[in-house]
C-alpha positions as CSV (number, residue, x, y, z in Angstrom):
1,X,8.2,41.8,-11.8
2,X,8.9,45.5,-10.4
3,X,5.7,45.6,-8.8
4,X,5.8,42.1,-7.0
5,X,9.3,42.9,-5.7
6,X,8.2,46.6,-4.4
7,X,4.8,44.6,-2.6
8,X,7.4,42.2,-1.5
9,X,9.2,44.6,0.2
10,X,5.9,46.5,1.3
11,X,4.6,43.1,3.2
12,X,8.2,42.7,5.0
13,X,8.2,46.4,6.3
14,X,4.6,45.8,7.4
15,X,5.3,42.5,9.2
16,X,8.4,43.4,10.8
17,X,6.6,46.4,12.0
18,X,4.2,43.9,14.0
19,X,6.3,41.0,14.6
20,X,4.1,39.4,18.0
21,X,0.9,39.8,15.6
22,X,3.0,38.2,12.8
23,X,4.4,35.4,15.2
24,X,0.3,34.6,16.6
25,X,-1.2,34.4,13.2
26,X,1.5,32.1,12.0
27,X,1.5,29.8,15.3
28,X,-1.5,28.0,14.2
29,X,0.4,27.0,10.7
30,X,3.7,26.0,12.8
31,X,2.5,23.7,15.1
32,X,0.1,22.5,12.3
33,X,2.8,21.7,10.1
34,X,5.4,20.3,12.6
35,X,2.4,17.7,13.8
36,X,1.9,16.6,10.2
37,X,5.5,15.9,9.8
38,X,5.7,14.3,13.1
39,X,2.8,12.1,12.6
40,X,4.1,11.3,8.9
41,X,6.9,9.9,10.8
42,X,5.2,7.8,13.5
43,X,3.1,6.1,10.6
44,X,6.3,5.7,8.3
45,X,8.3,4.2,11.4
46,X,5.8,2.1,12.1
47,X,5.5,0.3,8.9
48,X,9.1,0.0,8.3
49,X,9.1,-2.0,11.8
50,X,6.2,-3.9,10.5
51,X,7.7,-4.8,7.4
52,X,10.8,-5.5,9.2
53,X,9.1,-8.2,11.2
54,X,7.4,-9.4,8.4
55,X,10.5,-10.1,6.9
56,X,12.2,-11.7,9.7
57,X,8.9,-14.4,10.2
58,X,10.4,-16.2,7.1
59,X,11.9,-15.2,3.7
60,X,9.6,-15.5,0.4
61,X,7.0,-17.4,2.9
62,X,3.3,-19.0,2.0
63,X,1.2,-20.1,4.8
64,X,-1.5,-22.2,4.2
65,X,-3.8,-22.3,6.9
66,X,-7.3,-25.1,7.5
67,X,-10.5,-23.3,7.5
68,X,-11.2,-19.7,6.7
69,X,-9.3,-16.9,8.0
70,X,-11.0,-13.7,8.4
71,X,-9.8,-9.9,9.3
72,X,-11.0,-9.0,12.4
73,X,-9.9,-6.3,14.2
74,X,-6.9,-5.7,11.6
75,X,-5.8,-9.2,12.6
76,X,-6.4,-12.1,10.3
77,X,-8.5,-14.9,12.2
78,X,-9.4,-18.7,11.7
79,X,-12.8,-19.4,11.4
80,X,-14.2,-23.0,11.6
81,X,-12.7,-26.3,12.8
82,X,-11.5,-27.8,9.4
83,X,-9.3,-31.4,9.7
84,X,-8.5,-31.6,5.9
85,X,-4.3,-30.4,6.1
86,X,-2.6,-33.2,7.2
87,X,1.2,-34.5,6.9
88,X,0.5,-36.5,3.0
89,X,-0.1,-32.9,2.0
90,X,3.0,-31.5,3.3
91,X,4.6,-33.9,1.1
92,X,2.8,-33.7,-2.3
93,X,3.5,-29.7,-2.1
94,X,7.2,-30.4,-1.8
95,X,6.5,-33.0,-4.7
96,X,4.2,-31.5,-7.1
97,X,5.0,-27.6,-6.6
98,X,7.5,-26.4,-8.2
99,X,9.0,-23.4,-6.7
100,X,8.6,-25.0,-3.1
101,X,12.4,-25.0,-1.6
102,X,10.6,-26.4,1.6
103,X,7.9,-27.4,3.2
104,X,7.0,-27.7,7.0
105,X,3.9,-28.9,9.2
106,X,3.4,-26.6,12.2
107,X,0.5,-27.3,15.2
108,X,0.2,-25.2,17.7
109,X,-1.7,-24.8,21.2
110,X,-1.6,-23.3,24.5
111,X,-1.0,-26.3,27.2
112,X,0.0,-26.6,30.4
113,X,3.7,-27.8,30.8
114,X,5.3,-29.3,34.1
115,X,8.2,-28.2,35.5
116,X,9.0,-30.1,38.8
117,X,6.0,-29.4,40.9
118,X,5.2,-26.1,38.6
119,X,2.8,-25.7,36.0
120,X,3.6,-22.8,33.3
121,X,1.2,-22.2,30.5
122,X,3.4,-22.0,26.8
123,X,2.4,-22.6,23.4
124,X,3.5,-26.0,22.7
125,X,4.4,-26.7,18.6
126,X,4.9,-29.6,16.7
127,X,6.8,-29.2,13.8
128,X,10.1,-30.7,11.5
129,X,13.8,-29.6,11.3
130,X,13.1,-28.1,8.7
131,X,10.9,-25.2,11.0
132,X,14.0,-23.2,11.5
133,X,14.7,-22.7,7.8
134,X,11.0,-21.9,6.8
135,X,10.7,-19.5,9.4
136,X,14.2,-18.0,10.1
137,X,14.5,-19.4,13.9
138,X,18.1,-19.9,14.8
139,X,19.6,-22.1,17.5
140,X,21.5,-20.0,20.4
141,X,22.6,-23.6,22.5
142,X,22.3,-26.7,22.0
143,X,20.7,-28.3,18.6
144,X,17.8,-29.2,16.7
145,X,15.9,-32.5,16.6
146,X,17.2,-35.0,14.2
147,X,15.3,-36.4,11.4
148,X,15.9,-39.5,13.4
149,X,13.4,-38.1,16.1
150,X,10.9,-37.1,13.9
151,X,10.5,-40.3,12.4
152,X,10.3,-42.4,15.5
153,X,8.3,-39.6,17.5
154,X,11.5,-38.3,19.8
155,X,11.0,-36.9,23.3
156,X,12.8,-34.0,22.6
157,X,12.0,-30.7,22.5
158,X,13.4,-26.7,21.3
159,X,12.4,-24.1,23.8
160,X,12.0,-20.2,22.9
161,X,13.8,-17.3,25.5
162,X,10.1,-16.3,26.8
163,X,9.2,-20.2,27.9
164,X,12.7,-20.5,29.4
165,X,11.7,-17.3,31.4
166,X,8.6,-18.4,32.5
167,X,9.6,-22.5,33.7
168,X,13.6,-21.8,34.1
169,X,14.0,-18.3,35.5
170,X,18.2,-18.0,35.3
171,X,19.0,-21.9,35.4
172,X,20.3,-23.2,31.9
173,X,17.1,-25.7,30.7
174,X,19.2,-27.8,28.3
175,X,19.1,-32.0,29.6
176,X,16.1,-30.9,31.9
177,X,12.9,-32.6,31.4
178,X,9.5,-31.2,31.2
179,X,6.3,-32.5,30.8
180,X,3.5,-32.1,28.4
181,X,0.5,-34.0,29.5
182,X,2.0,-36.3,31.7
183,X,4.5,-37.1,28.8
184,X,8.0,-36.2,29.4
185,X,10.7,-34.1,26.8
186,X,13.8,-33.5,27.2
187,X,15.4,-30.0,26.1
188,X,18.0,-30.2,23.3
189,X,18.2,-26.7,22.1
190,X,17.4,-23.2,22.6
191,X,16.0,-20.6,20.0
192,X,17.5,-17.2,19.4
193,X,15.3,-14.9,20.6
194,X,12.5,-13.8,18.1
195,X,10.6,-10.9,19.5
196,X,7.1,-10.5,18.3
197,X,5.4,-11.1,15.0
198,X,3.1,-8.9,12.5
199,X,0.3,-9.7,15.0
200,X,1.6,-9.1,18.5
201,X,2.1,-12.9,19.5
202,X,5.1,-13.3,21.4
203,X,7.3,-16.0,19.0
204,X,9.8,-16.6,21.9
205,X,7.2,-18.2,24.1
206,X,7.3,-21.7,22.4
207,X,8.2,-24.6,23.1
208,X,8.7,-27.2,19.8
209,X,8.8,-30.7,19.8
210,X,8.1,-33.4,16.7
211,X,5.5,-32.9,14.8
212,X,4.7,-36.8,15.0
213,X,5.1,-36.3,18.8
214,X,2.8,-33.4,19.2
215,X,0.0,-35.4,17.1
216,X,0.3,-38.9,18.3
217,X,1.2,-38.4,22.0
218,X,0.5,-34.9,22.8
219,X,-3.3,-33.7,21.1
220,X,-4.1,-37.5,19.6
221,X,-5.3,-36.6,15.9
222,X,-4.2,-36.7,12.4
223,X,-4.5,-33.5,11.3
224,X,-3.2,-30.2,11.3
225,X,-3.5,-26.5,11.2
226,X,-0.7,-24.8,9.3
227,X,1.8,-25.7,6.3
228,X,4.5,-23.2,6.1
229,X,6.2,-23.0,2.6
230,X,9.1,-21.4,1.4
231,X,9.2,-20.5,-2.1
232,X,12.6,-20.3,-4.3
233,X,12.2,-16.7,-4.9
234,X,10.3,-13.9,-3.9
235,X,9.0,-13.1,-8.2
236,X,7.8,-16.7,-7.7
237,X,5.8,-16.7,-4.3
238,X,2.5,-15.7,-6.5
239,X,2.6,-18.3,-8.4
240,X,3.6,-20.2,-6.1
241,X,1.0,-20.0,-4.0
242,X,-1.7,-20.4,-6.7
243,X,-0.1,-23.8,-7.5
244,X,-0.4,-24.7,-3.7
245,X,-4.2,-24.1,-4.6
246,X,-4.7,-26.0,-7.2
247,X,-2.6,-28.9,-6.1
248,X,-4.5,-28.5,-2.2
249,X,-8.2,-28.7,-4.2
250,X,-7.1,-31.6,-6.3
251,X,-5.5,-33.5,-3.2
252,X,-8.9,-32.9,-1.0
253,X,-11.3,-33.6,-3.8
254,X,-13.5,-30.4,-3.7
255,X,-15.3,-29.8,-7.3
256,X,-15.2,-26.2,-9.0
257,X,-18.3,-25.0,-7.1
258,X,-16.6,-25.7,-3.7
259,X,-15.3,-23.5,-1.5
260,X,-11.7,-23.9,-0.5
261,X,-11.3,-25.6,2.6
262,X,-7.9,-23.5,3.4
263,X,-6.4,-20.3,3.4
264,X,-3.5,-18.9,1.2
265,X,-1.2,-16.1,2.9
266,X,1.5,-15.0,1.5
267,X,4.0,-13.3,2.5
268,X,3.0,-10.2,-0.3
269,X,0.1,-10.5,0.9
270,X,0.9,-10.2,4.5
271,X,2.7,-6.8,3.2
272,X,-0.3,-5.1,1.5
273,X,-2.8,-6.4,4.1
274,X,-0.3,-4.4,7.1
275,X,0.8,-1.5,4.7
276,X,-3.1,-1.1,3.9
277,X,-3.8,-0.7,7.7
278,X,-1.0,1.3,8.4
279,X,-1.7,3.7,5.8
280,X,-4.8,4.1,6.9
281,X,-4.1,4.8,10.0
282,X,-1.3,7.3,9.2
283,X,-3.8,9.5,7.2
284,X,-6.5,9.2,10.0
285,X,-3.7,10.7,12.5
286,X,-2.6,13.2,9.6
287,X,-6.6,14.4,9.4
288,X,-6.7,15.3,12.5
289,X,-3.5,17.0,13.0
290,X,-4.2,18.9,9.6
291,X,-7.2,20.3,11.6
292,X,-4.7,22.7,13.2
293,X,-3.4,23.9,9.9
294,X,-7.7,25.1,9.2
295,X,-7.1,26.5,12.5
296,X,-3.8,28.5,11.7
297,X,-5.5,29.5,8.1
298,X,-8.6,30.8,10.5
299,X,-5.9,33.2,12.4
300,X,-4.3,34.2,9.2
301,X,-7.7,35.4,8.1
302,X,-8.1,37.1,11.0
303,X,-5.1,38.7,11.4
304,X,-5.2,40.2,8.0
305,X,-8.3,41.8,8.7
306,X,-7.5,43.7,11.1
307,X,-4.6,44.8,9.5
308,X,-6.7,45.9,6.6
309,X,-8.9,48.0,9.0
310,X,-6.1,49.1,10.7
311,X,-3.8,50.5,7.6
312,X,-6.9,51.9,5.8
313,X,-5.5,55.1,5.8
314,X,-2.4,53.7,4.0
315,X,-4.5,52.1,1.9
316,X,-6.2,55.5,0.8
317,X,-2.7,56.8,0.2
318,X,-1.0,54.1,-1.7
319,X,-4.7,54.5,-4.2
320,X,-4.1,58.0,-4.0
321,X,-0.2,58.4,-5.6
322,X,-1.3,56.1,-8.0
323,X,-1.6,52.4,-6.6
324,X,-4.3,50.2,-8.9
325,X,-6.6,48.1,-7.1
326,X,-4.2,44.9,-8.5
327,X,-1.3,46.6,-6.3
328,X,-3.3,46.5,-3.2
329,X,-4.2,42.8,-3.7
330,X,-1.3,42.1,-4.6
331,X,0.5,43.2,-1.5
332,X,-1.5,42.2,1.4
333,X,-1.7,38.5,-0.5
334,X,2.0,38.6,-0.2
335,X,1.7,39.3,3.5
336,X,-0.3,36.6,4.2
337,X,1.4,34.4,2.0
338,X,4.6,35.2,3.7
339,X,2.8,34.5,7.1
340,X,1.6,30.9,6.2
341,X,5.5,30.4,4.8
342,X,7.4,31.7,8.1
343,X,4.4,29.5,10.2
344,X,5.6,26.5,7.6
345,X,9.4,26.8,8.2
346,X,9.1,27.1,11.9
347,X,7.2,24.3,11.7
348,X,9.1,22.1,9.5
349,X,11.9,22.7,11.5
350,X,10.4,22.1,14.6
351,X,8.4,19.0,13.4
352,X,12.2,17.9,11.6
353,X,14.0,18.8,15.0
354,X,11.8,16.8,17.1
355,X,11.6,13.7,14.4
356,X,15.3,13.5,14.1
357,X,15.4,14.3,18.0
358,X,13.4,11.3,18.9
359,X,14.5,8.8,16.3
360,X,18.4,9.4,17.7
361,X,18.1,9.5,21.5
362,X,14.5,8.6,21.8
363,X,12.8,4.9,21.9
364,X,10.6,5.4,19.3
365,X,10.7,4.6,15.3
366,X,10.3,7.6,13.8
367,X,11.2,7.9,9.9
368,X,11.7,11.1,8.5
369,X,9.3,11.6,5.0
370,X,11.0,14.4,3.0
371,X,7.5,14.6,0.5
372,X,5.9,15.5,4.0
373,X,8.3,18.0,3.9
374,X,7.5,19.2,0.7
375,X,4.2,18.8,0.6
376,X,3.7,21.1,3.7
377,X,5.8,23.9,1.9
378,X,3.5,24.2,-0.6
379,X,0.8,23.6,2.2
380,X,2.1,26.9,3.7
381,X,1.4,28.9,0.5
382,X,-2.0,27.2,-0.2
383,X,-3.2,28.4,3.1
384,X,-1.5,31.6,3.0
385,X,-3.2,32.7,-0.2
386,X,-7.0,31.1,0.1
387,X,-7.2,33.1,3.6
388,X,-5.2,35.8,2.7
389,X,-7.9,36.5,-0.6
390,X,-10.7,38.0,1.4
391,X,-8.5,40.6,3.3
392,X,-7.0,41.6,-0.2
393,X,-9.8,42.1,-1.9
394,X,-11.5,44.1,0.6
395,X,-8.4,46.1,1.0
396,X,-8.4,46.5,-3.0
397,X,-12.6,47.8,-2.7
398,X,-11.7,50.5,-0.1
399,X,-12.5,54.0,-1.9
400,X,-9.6,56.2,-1.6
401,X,-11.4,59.1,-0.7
402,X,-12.9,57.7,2.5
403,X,-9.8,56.2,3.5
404,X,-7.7,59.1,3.5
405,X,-10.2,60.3,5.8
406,X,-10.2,57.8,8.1
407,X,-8.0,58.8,11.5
């Protein structure tokens, strides 16, 4: 313990005696470190928001979707043109599912709706009252569609912020009429706005009518694409969703050896599948930005070198009154371990600064990690002491003789 406190306080007198060298062989580890913790934070902030707009599509929700849906591109795509889902189903889930607090159809497409003598192209949906529920939409002004609508195919419709944008501009659209294929709907109600969802698709740029509208008037068919679901709990939504399976099979006749002729999201799922990508991408931006801490190592390395051929004849002295080649180790791996750990709480202080920093007066998400924190502490002393080992043990090979004569 004597000994590592006396090569302590050798490595501070030598550092402090060369404080610009010390301050360039640790700049490498500083920014290093302050981009890792930086970086940290941009992924972390960026799956809380995800999360958080997960959450807000619809609490403890299934979706059950016709066809296949494939990842592509991190996105989840249908595949196919499959007519099986239709309304019956909607109601056998709420009847034969237990753990279903609600069930709504949902159709959507792109179509051209007239205002006046405008055209504006919106996603117009068919769906029931209870929509809002299933997938957390609120009503700003106005109201809902009835029950009494849906049944007897209403010409009403709900319009998102984003559609009353693009056909309304400032004027209030409630009582106007619009028209979807030459068929008119009046506006009853306005949705809060929604912002976007986990894929980027603008959820405020909708307009809803019926769902018995939107098939028998609007698009003309039978089918539909999407049955939302909302389970009674959140420990239940697994389950859940594997009786929706079995029920769906059983309704649509396919034998064991069939495929499924839908798709089962749920809202877990949705979580891992956008956690899984954002992981991923936080550790491909960490990678790189842990290339600068190599980098800072490298300088470290180099640094120490020349110190060792610089001090040589200090060296020969320390071996001379007695030092053993341990001591001389010893010390110049403390010096380079105190490098790395000076570079490490610049930057984590800078990288914390500038987190903080942004997430406060900045527009970004940032979310402080602490075990990024950590984690590049000991980081610090890794490097310090794998590229500080070369320097000290040639320092400890140097014969004392030759060093002392060395001017």
């Amino acid at each position: 313990m004597k000994k590592t406190l006396q090569s302590l306080n050798i490595a501070l007198t030598a550092l402090k005696s060369q404080k610009s060298r010390t301050f360039l062989a640790s700049l490498g580890i500083v920014i290093g470190i302050a981009a890792v913790i930086i970086m940290v934070a941009i992924g972390q902030g960026s799956q809380q928001q995800v999360m958080s707009v997960i959450a807000k599509m619809g609490e403890n929700l299934v979706t059950i979707n016709a066809g296949e849906m494939k990842r592509r591109g991190g996105h989840l795509r249908l595949t196919g043109n499959v007519t099986t889902l239709n309304l019956r189903d909607v109601d056998h889930l709420m009847q034969d599912v237990r753990g279903v607090a609600l069930a709504a159809p949902f159709e959507i497409k792109q179509l051209k709706v007239k205002y006046r003598q405008s055209f504006i192209e919106t996603n117009v949906a068919g769906s029931t009252p209870d929509f809002l529920a299933v997938r957390n939409y609120d009503i700003a002004v106005g109201e809902m569609f009835s029950e009494r609508d849906l049944k007897f195919g209403g010409r009403v419709a709900v319009i998102g912020q984003t559609a009353i944008k693009n056909m309304f501009g400032e004027d209030d659209p409630l009582g106007r009429i619009v028209r979807v294929k030459g068929i008119p709907f009046r506006i009853v109600g306005v949705f809060k706005s929604k912002g976007l969802d986990s894929d980027g698709v603008d959820q405020d740029d909708i307009l809803l009518i019926p769902i018995n509208s939107m098939l028998r008037r609007v698009l003309n068919q039978t089918h539909i694409s999407t049955i939302y679901c909302k389970a009674d709990s959140r420990r239940n939504i697994d389950r859940v969703a594997e009786q929706i399976k079995l029920v769906l099979r059983d309704r649509h006749k396919l034998s064991d050896e069939a495929e499924d002729d839908f798709t089962i999201i749920s809202q877990v799922d949705l979580e891992d599948l956008k956690k899984e990508t954002s992981e991923l991408f936080t550790r491909l931006i960490v990678g790189v930005a842990a290339i600068s801490l190599v980098v800072g190592g490298i300088g470290i390395l180099a640094v120490m070198l020349i110190s060792v051929k610089e001090r040589t004849r200090e060296i020969g002295v320390r071996r001379a009154v007695g030092a053993t080649k341990s001591d001389i180790v010893r010390q110049f791996l403390i010096e380079s371990i105190l490098i790395g750990l000076f570079g490490g709480g610049a930057g984590i202080a800078l990288g914390v600064g500038i987190t903080l920093g942004a997430a406060v007066w900045g527009s970004w998400d940032l979310l402080l990690d602490f075990k990024s924190v950590y984690v590049s502490t000991g980081v610090c002393v890794v490097i310090g002491m794998i590229f500080g080992l070369l320097p000290a043990f040639k320092a400890s090979r140097l014969d004392p003789m030759t060093a002392l004569t060395v001017e």
